[in-house]
C-alpha positions in Angstrom: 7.7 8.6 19.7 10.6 6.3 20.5 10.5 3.4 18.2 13.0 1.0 20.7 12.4 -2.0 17.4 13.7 0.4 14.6 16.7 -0.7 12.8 17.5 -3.9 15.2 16.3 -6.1 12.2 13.2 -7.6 14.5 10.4 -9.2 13.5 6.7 -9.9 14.5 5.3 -13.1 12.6 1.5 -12.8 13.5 -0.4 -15.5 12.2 -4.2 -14.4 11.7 -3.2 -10.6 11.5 -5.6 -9.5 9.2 -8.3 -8.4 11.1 -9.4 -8.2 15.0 -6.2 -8.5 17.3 -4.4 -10.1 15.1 -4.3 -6.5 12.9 -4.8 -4.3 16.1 -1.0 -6.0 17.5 0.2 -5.5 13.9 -0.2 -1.6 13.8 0.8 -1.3 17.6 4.1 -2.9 17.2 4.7 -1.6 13.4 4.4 2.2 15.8 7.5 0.8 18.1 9.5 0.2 14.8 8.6 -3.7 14.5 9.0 -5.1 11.4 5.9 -6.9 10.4 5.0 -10.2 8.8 1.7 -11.0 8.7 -0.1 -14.8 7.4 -3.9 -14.8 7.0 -6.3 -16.7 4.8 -9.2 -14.0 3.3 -11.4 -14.4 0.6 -11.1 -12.0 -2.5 -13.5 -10.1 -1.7 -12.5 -8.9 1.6 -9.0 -7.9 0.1 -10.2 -4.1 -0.5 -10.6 -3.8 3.0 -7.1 -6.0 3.8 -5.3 -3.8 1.7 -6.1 -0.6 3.2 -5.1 -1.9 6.8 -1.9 -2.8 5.4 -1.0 0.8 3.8 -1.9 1.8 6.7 1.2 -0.4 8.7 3.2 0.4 5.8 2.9 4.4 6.9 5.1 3.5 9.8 8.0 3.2 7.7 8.8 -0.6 8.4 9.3 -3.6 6.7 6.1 -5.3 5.8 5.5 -9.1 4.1 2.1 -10.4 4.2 1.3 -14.1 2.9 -2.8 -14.8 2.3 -2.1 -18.5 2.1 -3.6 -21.6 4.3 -1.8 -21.8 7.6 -3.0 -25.3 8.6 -1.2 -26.7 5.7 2.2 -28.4 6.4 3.6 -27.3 2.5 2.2 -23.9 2.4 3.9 -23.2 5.6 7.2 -25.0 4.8 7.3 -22.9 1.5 6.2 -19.7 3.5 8.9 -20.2 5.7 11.6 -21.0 2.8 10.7 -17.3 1.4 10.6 -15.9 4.8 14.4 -16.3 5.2 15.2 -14.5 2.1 12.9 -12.0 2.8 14.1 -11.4 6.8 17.4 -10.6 5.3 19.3 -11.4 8.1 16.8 -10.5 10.7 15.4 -12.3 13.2 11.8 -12.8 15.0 11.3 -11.2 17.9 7.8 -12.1 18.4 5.3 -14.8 17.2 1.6 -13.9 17.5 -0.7 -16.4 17.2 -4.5 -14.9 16.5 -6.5 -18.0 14.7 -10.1 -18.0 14.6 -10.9 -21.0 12.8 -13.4 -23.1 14.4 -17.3 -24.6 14.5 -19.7 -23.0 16.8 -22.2 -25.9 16.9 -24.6 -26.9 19.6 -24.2 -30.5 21.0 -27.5 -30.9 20.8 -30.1 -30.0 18.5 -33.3 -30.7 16.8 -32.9 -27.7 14.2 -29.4 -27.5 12.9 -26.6 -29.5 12.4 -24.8 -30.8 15.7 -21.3 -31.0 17.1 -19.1 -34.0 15.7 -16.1 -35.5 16.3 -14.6 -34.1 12.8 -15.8 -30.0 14.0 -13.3 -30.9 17.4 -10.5 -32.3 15.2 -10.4 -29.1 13.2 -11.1 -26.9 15.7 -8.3 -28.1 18.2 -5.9 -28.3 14.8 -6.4 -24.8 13.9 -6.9 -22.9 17.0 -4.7 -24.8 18.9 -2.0 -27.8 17.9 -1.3 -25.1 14.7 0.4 -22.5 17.7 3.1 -25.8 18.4 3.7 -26.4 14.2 4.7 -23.0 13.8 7.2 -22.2 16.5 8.4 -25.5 15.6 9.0 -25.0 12.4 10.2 -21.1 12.7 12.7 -22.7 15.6 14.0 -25.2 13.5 14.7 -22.0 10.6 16.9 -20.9 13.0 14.5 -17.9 12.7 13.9 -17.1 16.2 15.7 -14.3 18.1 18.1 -14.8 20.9 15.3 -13.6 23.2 11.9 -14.4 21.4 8.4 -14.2 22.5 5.5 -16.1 21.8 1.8 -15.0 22.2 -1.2 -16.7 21.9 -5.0 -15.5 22.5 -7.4 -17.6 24.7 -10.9 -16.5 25.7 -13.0 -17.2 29.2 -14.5 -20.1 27.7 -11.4 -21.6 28.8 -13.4 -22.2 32.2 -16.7 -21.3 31.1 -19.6 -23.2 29.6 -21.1 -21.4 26.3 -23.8 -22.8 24.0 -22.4 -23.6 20.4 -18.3 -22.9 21.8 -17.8 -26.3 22.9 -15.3 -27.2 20.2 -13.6 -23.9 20.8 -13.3 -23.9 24.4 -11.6 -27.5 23.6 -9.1 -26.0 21.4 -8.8 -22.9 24.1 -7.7 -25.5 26.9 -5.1 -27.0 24.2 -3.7 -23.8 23.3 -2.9 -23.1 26.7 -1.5 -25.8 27.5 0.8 -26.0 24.5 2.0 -22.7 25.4 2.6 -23.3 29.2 5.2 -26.2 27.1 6.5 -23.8 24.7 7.7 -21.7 27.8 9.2 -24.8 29.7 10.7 -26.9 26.9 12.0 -23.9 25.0 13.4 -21.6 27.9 17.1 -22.3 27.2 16.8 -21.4 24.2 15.5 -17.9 25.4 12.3 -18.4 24.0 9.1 -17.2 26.4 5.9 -18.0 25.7 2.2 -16.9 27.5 -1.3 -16.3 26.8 -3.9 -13.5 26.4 -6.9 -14.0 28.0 -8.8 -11.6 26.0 -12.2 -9.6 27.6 -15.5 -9.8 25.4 -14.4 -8.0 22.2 -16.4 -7.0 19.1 -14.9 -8.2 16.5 -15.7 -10.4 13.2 -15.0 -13.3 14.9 -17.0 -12.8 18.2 -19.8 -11.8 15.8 -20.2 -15.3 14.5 -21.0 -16.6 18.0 -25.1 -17.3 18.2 -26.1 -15.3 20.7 -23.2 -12.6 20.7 -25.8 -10.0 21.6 -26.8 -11.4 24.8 -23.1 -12.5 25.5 -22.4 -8.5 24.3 -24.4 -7.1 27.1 -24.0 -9.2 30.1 -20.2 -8.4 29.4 -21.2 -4.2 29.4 -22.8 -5.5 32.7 -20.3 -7.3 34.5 -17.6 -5.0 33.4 -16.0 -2.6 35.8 -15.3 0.1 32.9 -18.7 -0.3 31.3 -17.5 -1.3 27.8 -16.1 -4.2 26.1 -12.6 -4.8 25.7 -10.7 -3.3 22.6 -8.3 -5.0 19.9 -6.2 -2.3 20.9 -6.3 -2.8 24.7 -4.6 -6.6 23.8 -2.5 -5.2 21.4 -1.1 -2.8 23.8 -0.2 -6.2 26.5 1.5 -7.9 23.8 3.3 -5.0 22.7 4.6 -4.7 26.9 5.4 -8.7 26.0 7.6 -7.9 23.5 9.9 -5.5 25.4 13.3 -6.7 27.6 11.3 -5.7 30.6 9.1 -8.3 30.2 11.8 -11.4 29.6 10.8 -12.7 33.5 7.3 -13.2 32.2 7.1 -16.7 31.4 4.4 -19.3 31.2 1.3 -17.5 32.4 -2.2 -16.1 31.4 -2.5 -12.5 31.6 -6.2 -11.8 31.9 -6.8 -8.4 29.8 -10.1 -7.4 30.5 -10.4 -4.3 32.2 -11.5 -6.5 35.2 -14.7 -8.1 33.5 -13.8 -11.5 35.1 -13.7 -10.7 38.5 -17.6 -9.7 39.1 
């Protein structure tokens, strides 16, 4: 395999890359010769598990830094980004990934469990989406950013579409995209381009903490042309076509990655 990333000194910065797409985009561009960095927030006990994905990046003989710290935090990622440009070396990010899944899944209404407030928004919105802006901000202002940089950022069909208990996501879905539609204006001439992931149904831990994921689960197998849902590495295989020079006149836009799920 040609690895087009190998020895050019880039970078993928993928914030959330432990599991899910997050990790799926982390071993697809580690295979092209990326050099990865990887932030996440995981419990001890899930480090086992953590650990193992990681050897298995490291395998494809790349640079690797991961940093289990709180993203959110304005110090942890001021000092994150402090060690990050000792430990680039000289290099430079190519690509920023952002794959956050931080959120409440709450109903509005309920007579059973605890419902929706204005703090479960504020949280949501901040992690899932205003976080995207505060870190190419801060990685722009590091001077850390490649001459022709790329960021990514992962929305879901609830962007349009009503679902019990994902109000507060969906909120922070709309606000992700349009922070990224303003990343790729406002930081074009700087050769920066920026777009979003509209990601199909995908089993992962996240999607697995949605009430009602079974249901959701098969009318997805249903409406879906392929008769499967979509795979971590189907996205990861769109943003690694984001990250090449072919893709530079992409710029703004959500790129639906389904297998066609949306259109029946």
């Amino acid at each position: 395999m040609v690895k087009e990333f190998e020895n050019k000194k880039k970078w993928a910065l993928i914030i959330g890359g432990s599991s899910g797409l997050g990790l799926a985009t982390a071993k697809k561009l580690a295979k092209h010769g990326m050099n990865i960095c990887i932030v996440h927030r995981n419990s001890r006990s899930q480090l086992d598990q953590i650990k193992r994905d990681f050897k298995e990046i490291k395998k494809e003989s790349v640079k690797f830094i991961s940093y289990n710290t709180d993203a959110f935090k304005t110090e942890k990622r001021e000092d994150l980004i402090e060690n990050l440009k000792e430990e680039l070396d000289g290099g430079k990010i190519k690509i920023l990934v952002h794959s956050v899944a931080k959120g409440n899944l709450k109903p509005m209404v309920s007579d059973t469990s605890p419902i929706l407030q204005t703090d479960d928004f504020q949280l949501t919105i901040q992690a899932m989406g205003i976080s995207l802006y505060d870190w190419v901000k801060a990685i722009f202002e590091a001077k850390l950013f490649a001459d022709d940089g790329r960021v990514v950022s992962f929305t879901s069909e609830g962007n349009s579409k009503a679902l019990k208990n994902y109000a507060a996501v969906s909120a922070a879905k709309v606000t992700l995209e349009a922070i990224t539609r303003n990343i790729a204006l406002e930081f074009a001439r700087f050769g920066i381009r920026a777009n979003c992931i509209q990601a199909g149904v995908s089993d992962t831990a996240s999607f697995q903490m949605i009430p009602g994921n079974n249901k959701l689960k098969k009318h997805s197998l249903e409406r879906n042309p392929f008769d499967r849902l979509t795979l971590p590495e189907d996205v990861a295989n769109v943003v690694y076509l984001l990250s090449k020079d072919e893709a530079a006149w992409i710029n703004g836009t959500i790129i639906v990655v389904d297998g066609g799920e949306h259109i029946s």
